[in-house]
C-alpha atoms as a printed R data frame, in Angstrom:
    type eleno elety resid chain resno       x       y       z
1   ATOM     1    CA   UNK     A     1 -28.752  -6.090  -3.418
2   ATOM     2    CA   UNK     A     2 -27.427  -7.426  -0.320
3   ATOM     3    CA   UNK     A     3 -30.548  -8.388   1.949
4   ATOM     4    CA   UNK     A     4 -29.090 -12.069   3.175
5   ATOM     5    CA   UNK     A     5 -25.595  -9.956   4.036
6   ATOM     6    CA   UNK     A     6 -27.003  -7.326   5.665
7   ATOM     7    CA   UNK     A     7 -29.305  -9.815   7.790
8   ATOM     8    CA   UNK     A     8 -26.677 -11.462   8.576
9   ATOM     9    CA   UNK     A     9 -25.570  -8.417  10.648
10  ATOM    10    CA   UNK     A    10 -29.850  -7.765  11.946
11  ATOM    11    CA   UNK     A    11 -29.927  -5.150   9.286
12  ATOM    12    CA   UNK     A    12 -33.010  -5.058   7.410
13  ATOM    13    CA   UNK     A    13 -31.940  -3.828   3.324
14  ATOM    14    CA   UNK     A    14 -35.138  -2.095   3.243
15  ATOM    15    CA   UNK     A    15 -34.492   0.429   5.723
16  ATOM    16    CA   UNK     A    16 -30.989   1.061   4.275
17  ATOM    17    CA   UNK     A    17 -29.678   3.219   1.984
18  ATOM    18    CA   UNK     A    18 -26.696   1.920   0.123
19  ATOM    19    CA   UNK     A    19 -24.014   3.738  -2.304
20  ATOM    20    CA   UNK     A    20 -20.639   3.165  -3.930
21  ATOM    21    CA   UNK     A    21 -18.300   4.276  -1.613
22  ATOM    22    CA   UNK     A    22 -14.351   5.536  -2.571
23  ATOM    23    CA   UNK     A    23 -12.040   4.797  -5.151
24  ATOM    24    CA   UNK     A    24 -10.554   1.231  -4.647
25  ATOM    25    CA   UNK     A    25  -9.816  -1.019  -7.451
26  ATOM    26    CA   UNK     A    26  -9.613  -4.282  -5.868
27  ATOM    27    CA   UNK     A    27 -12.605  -4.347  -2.913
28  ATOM    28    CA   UNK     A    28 -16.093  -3.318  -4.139
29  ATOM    29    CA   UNK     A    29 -16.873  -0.606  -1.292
30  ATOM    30    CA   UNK     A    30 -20.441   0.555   0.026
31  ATOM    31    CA   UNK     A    31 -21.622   3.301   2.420
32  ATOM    32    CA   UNK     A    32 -24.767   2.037   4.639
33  ATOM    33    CA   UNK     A    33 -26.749   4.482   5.965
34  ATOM    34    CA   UNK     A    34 -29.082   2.253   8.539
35  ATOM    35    CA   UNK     A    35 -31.030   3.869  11.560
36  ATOM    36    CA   UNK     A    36 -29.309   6.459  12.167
37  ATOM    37    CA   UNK     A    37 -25.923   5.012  11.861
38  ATOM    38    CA   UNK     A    38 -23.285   4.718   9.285
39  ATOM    39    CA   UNK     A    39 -21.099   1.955   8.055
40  ATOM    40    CA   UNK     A    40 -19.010   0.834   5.402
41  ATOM    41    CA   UNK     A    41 -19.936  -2.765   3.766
42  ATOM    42    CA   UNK     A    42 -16.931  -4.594   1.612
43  ATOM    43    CA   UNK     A    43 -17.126  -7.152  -0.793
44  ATOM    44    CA   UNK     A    44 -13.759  -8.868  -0.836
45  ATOM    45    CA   UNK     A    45 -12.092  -9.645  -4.333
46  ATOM    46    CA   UNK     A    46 -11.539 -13.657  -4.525
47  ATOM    47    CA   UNK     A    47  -9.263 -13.494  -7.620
48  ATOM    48    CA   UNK     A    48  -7.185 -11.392  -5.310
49  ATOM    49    CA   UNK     A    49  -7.242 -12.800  -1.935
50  ATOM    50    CA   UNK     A    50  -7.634 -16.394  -2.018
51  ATOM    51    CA   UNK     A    51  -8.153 -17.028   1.536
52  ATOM    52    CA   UNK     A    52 -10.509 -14.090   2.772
53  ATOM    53    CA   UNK     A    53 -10.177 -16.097   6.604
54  ATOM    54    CA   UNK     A    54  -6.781 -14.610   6.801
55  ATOM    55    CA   UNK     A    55  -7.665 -11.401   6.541
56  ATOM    56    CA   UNK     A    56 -10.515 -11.716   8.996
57  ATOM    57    CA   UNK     A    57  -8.162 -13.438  11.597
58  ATOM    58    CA   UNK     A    58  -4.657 -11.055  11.056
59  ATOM    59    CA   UNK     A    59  -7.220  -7.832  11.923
60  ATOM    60    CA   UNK     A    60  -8.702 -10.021  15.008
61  ATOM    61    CA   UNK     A    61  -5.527 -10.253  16.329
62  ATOM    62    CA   UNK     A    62  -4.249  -6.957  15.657
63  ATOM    63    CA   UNK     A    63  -7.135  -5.854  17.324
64  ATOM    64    CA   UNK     A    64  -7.231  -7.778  20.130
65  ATOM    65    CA   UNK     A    65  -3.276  -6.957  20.916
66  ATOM    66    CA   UNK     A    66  -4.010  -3.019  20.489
67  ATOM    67    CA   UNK     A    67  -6.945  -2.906  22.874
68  ATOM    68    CA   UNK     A    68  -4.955  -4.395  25.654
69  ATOM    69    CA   UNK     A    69  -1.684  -2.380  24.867
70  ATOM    70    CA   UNK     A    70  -2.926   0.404  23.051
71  ATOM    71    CA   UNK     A    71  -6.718   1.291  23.999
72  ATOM    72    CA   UNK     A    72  -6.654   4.420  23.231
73  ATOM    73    CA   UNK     A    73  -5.655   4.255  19.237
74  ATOM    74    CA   UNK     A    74  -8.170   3.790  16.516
75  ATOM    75    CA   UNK     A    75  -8.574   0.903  14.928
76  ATOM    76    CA   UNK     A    76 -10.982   0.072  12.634
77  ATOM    77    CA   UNK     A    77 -12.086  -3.616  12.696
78  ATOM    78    CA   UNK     A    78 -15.019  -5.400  11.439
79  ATOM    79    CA   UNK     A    79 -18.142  -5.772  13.258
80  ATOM    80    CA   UNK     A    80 -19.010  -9.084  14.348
81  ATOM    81    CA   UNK     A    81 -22.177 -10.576  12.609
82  ATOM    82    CA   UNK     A    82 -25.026 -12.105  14.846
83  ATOM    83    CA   UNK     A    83 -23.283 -15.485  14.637
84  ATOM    84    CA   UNK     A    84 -19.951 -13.341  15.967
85  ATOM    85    CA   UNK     A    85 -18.263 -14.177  13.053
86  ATOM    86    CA   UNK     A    86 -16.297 -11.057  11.404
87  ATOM    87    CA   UNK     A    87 -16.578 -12.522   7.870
88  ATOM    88    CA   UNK     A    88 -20.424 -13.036   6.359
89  ATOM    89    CA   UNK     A    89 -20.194 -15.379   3.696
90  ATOM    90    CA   UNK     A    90 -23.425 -15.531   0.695
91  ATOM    91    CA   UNK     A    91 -22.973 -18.293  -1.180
92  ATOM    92    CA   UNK     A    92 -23.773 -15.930  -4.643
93  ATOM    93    CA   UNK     A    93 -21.656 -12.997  -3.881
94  ATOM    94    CA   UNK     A    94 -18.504 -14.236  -1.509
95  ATOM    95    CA   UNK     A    95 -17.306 -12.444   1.485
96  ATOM    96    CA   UNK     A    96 -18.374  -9.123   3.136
97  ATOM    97    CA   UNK     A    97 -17.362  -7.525   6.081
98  ATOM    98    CA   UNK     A    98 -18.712  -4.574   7.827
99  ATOM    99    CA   UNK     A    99 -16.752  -1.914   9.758
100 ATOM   100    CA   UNK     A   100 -18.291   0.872  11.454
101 ATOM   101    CA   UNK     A   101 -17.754   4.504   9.418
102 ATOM   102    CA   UNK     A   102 -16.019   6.916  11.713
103 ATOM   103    CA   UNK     A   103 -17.625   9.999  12.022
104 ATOM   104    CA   UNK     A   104 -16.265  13.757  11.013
105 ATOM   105    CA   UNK     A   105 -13.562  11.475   8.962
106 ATOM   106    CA   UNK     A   106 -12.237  12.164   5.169
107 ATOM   107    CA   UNK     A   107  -9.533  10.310   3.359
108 ATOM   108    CA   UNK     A   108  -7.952  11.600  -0.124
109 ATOM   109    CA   UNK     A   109  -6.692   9.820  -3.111
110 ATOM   110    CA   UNK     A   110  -4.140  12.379  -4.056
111 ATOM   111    CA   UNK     A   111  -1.484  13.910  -1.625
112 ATOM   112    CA   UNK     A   112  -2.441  17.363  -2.259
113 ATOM   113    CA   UNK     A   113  -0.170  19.115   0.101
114 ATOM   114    CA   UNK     A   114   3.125  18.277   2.004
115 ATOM   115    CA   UNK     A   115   1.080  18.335   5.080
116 ATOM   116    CA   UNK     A   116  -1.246  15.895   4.192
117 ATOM   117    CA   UNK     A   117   2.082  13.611   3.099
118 ATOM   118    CA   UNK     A   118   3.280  13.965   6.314
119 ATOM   119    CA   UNK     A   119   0.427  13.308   8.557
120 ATOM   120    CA   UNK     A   120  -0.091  10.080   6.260
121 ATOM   121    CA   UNK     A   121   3.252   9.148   6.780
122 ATOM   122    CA   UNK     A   122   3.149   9.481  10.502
123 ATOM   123    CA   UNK     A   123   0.276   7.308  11.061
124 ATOM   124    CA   UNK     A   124   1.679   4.605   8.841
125 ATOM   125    CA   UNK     A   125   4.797   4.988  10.960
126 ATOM   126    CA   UNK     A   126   2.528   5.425  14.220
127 ATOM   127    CA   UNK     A   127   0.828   1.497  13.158
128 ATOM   128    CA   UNK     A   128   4.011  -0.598  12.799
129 ATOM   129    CA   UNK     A   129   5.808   1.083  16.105
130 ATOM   130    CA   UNK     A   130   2.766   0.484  18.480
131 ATOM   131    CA   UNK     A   131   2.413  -2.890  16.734
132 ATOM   132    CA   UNK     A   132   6.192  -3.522  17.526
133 ATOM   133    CA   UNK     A   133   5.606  -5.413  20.213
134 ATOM   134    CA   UNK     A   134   3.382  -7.788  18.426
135 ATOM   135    CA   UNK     A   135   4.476 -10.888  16.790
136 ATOM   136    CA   UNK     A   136   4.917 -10.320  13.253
137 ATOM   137    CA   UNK     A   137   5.733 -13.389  12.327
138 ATOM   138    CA   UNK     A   138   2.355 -15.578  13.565
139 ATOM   139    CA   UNK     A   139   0.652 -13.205  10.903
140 ATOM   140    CA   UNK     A   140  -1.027 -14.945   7.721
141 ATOM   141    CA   UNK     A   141   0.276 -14.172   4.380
142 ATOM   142    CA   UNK     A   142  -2.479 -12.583   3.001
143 ATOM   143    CA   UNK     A   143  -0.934 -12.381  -0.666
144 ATOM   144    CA   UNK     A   144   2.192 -14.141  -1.409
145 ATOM   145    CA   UNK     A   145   5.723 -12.534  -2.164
146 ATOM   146    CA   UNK     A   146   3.430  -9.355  -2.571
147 ATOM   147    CA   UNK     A   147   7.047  -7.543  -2.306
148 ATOM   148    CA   UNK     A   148   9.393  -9.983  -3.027
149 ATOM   149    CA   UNK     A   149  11.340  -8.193  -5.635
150 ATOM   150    CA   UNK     A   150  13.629 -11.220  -6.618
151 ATOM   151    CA   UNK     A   151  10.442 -12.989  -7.665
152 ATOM   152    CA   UNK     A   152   9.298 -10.012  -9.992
153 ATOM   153    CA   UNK     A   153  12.576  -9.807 -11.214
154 ATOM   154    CA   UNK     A   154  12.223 -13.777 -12.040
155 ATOM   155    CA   UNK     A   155   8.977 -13.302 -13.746
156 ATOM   156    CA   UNK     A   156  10.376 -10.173 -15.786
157 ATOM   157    CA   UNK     A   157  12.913 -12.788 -16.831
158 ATOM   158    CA   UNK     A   158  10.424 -15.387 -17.955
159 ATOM   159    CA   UNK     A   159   8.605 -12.801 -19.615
160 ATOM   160    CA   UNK     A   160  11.414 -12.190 -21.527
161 ATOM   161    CA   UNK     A   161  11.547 -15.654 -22.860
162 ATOM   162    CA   UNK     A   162   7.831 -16.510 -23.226
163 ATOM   163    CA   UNK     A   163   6.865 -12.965 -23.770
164 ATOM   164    CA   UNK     A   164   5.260 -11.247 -27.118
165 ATOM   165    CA   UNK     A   165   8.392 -10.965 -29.616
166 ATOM   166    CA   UNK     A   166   6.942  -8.165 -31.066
167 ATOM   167    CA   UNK     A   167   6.133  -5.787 -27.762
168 ATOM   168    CA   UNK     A   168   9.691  -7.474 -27.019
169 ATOM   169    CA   UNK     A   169  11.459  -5.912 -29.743
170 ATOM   170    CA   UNK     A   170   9.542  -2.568 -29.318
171 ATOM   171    CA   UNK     A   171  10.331  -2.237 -25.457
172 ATOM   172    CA   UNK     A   172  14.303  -2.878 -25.906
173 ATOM   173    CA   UNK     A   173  14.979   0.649 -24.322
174 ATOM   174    CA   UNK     A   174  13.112   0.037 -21.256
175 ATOM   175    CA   UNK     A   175  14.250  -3.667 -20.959
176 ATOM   176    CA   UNK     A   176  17.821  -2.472 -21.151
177 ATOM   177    CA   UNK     A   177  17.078   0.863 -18.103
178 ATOM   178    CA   UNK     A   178  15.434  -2.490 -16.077
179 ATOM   179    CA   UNK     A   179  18.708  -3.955 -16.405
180 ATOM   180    CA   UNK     A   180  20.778  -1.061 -15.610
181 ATOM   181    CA   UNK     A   181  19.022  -0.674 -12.375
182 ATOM   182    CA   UNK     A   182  19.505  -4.430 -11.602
183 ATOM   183    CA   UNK     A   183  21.935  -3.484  -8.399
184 ATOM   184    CA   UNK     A   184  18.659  -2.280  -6.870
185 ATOM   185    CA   UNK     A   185  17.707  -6.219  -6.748
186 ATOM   186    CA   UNK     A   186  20.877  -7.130  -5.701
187 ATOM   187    CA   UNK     A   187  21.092  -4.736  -2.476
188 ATOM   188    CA   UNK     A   188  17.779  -6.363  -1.396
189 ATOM   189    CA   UNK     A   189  18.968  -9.813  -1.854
190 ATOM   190    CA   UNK     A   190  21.443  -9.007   0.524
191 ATOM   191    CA   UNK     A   191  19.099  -7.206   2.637
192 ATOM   192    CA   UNK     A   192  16.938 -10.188   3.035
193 ATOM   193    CA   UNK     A   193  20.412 -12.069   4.554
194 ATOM   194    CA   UNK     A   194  21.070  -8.892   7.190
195 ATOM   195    CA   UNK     A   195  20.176  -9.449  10.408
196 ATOM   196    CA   UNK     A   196  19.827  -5.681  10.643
197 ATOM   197    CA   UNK     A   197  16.634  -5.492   8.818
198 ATOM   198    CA   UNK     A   198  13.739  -6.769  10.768
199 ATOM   199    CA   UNK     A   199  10.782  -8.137   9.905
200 ATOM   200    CA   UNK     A   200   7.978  -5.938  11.440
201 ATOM   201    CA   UNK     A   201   4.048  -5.409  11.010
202 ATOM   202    CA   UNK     A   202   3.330  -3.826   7.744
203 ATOM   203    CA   UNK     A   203   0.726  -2.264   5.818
204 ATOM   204    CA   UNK     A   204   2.185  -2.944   2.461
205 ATOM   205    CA   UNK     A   205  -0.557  -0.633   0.797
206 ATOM   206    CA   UNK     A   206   0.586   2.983   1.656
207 ATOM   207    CA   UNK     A   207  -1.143   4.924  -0.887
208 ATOM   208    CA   UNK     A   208  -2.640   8.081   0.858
209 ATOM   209    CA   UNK     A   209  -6.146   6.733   0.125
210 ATOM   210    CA   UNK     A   210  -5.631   4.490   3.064
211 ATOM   211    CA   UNK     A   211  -5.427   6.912   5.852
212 ATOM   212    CA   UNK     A   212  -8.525   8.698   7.322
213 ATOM   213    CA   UNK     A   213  -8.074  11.984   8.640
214 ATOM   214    CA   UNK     A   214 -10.178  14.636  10.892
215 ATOM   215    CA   UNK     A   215 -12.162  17.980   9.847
216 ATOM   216    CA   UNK     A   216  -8.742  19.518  10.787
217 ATOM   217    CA   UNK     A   217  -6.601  17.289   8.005
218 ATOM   218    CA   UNK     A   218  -5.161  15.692  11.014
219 ATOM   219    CA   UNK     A   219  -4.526  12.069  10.625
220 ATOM   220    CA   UNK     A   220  -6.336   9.615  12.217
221 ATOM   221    CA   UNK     A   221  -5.583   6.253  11.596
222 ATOM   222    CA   UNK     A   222  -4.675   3.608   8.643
223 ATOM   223    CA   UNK     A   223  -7.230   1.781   7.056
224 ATOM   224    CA   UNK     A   224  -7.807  -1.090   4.715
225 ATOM   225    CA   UNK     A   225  -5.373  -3.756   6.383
226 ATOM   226    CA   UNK     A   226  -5.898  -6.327   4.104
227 ATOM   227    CA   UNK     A   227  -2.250  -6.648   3.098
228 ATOM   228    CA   UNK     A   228  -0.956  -6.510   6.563
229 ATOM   229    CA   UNK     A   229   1.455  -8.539   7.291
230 ATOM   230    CA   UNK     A   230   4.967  -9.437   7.967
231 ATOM   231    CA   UNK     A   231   7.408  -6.945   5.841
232 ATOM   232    CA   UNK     A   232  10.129  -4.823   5.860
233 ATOM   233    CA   UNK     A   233  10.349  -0.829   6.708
234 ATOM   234    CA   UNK     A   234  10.955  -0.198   3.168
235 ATOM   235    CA   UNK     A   235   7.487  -1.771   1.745
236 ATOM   236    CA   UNK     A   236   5.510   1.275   3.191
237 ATOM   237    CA   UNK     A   237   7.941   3.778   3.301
238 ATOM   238    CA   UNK     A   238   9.142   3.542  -0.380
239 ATOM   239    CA   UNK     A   239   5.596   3.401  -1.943
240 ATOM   240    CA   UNK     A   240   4.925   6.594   0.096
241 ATOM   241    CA   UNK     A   241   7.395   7.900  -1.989
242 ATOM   242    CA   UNK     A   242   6.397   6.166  -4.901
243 ATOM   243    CA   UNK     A   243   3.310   7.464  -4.749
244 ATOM   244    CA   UNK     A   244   3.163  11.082  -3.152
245 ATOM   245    CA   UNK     A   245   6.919  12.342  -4.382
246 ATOM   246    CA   UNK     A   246   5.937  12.911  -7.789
247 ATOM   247    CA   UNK     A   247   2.846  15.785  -8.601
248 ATOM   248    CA   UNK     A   248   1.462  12.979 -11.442
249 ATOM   249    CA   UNK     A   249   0.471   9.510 -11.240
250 ATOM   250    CA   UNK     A   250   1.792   6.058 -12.866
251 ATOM   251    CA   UNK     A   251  -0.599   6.837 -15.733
252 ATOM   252    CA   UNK     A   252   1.073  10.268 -16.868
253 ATOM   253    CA   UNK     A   253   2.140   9.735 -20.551
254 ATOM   254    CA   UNK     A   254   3.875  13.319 -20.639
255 ATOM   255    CA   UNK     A   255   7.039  12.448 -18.433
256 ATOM   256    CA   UNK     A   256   8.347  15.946 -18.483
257 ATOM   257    CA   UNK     A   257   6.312  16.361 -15.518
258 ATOM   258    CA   UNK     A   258   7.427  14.152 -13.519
259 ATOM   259    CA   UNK     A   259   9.900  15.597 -10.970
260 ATOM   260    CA   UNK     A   260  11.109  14.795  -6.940
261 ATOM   261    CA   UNK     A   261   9.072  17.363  -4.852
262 ATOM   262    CA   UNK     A   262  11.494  17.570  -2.041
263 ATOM   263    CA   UNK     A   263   9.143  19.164   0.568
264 ATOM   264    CA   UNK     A   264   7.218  16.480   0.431
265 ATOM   265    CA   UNK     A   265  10.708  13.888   0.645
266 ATOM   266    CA   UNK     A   266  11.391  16.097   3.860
267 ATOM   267    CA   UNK     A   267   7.352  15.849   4.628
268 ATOM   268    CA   UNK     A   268   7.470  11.772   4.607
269 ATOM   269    CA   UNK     A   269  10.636  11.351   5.925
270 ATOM   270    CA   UNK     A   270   9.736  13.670   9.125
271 ATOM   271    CA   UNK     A   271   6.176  11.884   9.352
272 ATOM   272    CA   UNK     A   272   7.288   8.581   9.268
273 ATOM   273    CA   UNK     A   273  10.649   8.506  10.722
274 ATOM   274    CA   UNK     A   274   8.877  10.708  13.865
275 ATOM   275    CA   UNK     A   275   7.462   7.571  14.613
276 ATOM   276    CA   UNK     A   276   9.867   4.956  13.608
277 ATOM   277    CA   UNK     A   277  13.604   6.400  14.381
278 ATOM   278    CA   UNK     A   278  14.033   4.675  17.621
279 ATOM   279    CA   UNK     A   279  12.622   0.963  16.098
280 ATOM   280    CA   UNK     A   280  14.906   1.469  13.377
281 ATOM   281    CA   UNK     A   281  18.329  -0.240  13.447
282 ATOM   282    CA   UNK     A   282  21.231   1.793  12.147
283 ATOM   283    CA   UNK     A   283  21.635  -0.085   9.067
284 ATOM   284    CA   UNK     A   284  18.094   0.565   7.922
285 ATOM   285    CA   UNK     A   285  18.185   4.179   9.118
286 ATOM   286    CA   UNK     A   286  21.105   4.369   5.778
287 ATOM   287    CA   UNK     A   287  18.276   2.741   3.610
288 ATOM   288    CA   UNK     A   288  15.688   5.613   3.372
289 ATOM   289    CA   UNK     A   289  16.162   7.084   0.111
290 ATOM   290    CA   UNK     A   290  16.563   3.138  -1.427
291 ATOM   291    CA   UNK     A   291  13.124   2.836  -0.003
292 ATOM   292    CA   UNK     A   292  11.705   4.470  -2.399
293 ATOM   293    CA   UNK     A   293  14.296   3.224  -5.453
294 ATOM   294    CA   UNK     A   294  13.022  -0.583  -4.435
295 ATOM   295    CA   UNK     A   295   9.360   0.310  -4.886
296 ATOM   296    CA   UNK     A   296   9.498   2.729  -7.961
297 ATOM   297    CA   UNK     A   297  11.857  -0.373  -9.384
298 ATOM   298    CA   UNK     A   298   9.457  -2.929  -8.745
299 ATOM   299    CA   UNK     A   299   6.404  -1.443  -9.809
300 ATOM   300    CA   UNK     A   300   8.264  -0.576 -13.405
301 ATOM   301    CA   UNK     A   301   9.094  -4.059 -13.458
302 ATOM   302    CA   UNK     A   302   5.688  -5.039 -12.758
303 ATOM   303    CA   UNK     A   303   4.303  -2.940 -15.608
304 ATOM   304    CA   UNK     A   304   7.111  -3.952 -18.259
305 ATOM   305    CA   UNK     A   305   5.994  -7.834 -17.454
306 ATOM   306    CA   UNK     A   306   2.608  -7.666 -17.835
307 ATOM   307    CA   UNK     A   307   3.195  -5.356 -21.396
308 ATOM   308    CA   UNK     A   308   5.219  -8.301 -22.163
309 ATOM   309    CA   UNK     A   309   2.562 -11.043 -21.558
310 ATOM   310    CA   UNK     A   310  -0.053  -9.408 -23.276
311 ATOM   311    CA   UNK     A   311  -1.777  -7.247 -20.512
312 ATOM   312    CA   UNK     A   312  -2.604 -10.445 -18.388
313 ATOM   313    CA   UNK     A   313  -2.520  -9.453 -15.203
314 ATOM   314    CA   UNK     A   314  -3.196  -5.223 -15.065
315 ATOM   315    CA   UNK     A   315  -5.547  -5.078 -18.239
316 ATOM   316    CA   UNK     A   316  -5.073  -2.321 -20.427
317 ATOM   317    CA   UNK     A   317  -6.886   0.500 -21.333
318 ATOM   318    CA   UNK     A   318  -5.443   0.952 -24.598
319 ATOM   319    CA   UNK     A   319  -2.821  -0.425 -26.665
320 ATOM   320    CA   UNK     A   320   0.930  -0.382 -24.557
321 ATOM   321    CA   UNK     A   321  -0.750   1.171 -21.333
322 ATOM   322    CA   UNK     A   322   1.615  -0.969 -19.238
323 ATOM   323    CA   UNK     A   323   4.623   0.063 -21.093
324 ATOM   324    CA   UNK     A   324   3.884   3.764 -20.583
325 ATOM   325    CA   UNK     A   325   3.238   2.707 -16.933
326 ATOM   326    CA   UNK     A   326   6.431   0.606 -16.749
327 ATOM   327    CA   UNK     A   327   8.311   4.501 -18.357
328 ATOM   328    CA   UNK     A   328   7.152   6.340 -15.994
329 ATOM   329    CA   UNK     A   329   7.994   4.597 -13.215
330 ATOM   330    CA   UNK     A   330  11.196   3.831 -15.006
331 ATOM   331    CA   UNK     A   331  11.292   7.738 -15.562
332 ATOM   332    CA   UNK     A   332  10.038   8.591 -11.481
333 ATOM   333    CA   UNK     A   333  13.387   6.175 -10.426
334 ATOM   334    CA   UNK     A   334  15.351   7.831 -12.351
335 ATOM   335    CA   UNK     A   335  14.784  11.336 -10.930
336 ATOM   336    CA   UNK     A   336  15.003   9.642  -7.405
337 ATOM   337    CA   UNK     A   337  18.265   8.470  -8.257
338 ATOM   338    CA   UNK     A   338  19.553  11.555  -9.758
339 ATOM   339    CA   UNK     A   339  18.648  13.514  -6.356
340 ATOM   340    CA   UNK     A   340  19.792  10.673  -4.052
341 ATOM   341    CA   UNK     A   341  22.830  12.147  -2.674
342 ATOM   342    CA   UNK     A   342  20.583  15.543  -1.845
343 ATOM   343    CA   UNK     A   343  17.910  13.681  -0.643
344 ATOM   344    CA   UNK     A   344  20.424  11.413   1.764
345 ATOM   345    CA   UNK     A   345  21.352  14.641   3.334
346 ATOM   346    CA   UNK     A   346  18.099  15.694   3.759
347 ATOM   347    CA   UNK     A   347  17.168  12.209   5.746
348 ATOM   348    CA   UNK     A   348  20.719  13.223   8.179
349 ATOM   349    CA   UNK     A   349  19.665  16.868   8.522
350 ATOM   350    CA   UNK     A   350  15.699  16.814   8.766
351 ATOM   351    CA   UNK     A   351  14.300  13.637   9.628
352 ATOM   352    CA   UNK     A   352  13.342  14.433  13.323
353 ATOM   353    CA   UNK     A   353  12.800  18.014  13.222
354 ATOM   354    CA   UNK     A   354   9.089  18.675  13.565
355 ATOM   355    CA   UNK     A   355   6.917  20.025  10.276
């Protein structure tokens, strides 16, 4: 399956076992079991990430700048090949790395507890305050505008002019809650002009499947840095909350159960903000809660655009999956926004306290 990849690292196929590994939709992911040791192979998605060298170099460097400031943290880079290259390139199947697999660790694809919310949201907030240091800006753009909500909003816009008439006419509710929530675009336009937000390292992939943790449920580091780079605070910390706040996914169709668990609010807010309170800058400290409110808002506009041009980009697993996607995110944002003011005192009152 992969003997030229594999040899490329002076691992012989034949004496390795070799399984799907995990979850991801974007990667294909492998476990390697290979004399005695353990590793995880990736295949990188082209179609996604265009230039795979800029993934490979950003993690170098992050590397390199940790293990002469930070030694002691766990980072999981890519093992150099025999030619020392971190990238192994077959000319049939594209671009693998391999990374070693840490022993005694676990990760989860569901936030099943407030705990587990927490300790993810520490170590995200743990990453971009030891990487503070580091220069943010001399990182490659791995994916362009990956979170530049003025450009969804702009292709939302075009959809609405080139779009399908007839999923058009059908989706007029959710077009017109898009527009209601438009101020949520215009507070990050100015955001983008405020010298109090700073551009920082950032994950931009927050999801609780990207954290490893020990036998104990203790985290232990992030993983999958392939959308590093340069960001705002409110690209991880908002699709925490995206993503753990509610107790069902963005592919619930019964919205009725979709609610703001607010131990897990306090859970994020304490993890992340444990790490990150004394980086933050006063005026970004006030910007928790619209955190989340900019990712929920983006990822319904994501949804709504692709329902609108025919499915182009997400697929569809049946007929209007992205506009039941786009309504429940539309649906999450508004609970968020109906507990904001609760939720604002929550970030005042609890945000340092210990869980």
């Amino acid at each position: 399956m992969f003997l030229n990849v594999l040899a490329a690292y002076g691992l012989k196929e034949e004496e390795c076992t070799i399984r799907a590994f995990g979850t991801g939709l974007i990667n294909r992911t492998f476990k390697i079991g290979c004399a005695g040791k353990e590793y995880i192979l990736q295949q990188i998605n082209q179609e996604v990430f265009g230039q795979p060298a800029f993934i490979a170099e950003n993690s170098d460097a992050l590397a390199a700048w940790l293990n002469d400031h930070f030694p002691e943290y766990l980072f999981v880079r890519s093992l150099p090949a025999l030619d020392g290259k971190s990238l192994v390139h077959d000319e049939e199947q594209g671009y693998f790395r391999l990374s070693p697999f840490v022993a005694g660790s676990h990760s989860y694809d569901v936030a099943e507890a407030s705990q587990l919310a927490y300790e993810a949201a520490r170590q995200f907030g743990k990453f971009t305050k030891l990487l503070a240091g580091f220069p943010a800006d001399s990182l490659h753009i791995t994916l362009p505008d990956f979170h530049n909500l003025s450009l969804r909003y702009h292709q939302f816009e075009t959809a609405l002019i080139r779009g399908n008439t007839g999923r058009m006419a059908a989706a007029t509710g959710s077009i017109a809650t898009i527009r209601k929530f438009r101020h949520i675009l215009e507070l990050f336009e100015q955001i983008r002009q405020d010298p109090g937000f700073k551009t920082r390292v950032t994950h931009h992939d927050t999801k609780i499947s990207n954290v490893l943790f020990d036998n104990n449920n203790k985290g232990l580091c992030v993983i999958d840095l392939d959308t590093v780079m340069p960001g705002y605070f409110i690209s991880d910390l908002g699709d925490m909350m995206r993503t753990y706040l509610s107790p069902v996914s963005e592919e619930e169709k019964d919205f009725s159960r979709i609610t703001i668990r607010e131990d897990y609010f306090k859970a994020i807010v304490r993890g992340y903000l444990g790490e990150m309170k004394d980086e933050l800058s006063e005026v970004e400290l006030r910007h928790v809660v619209y955190a989340g409110k900019f990712m929920i808002y983006m990822q319904a506009l994501r949804f709504l655009t692709d329902h609108l041009n025919n499915d182009s980009y997400y697929g569809a697993r049946y007929e209007g999956h992205n506009l039941v996607r786009a309504n429940n995110q539309l649906t999450l944002l508004q609970r968020l926004t109906e507990k904001e003011g609760l939720l604002n005192e929550l970030v005042v009152r609890d945000s340092v306290s210990e869980s």
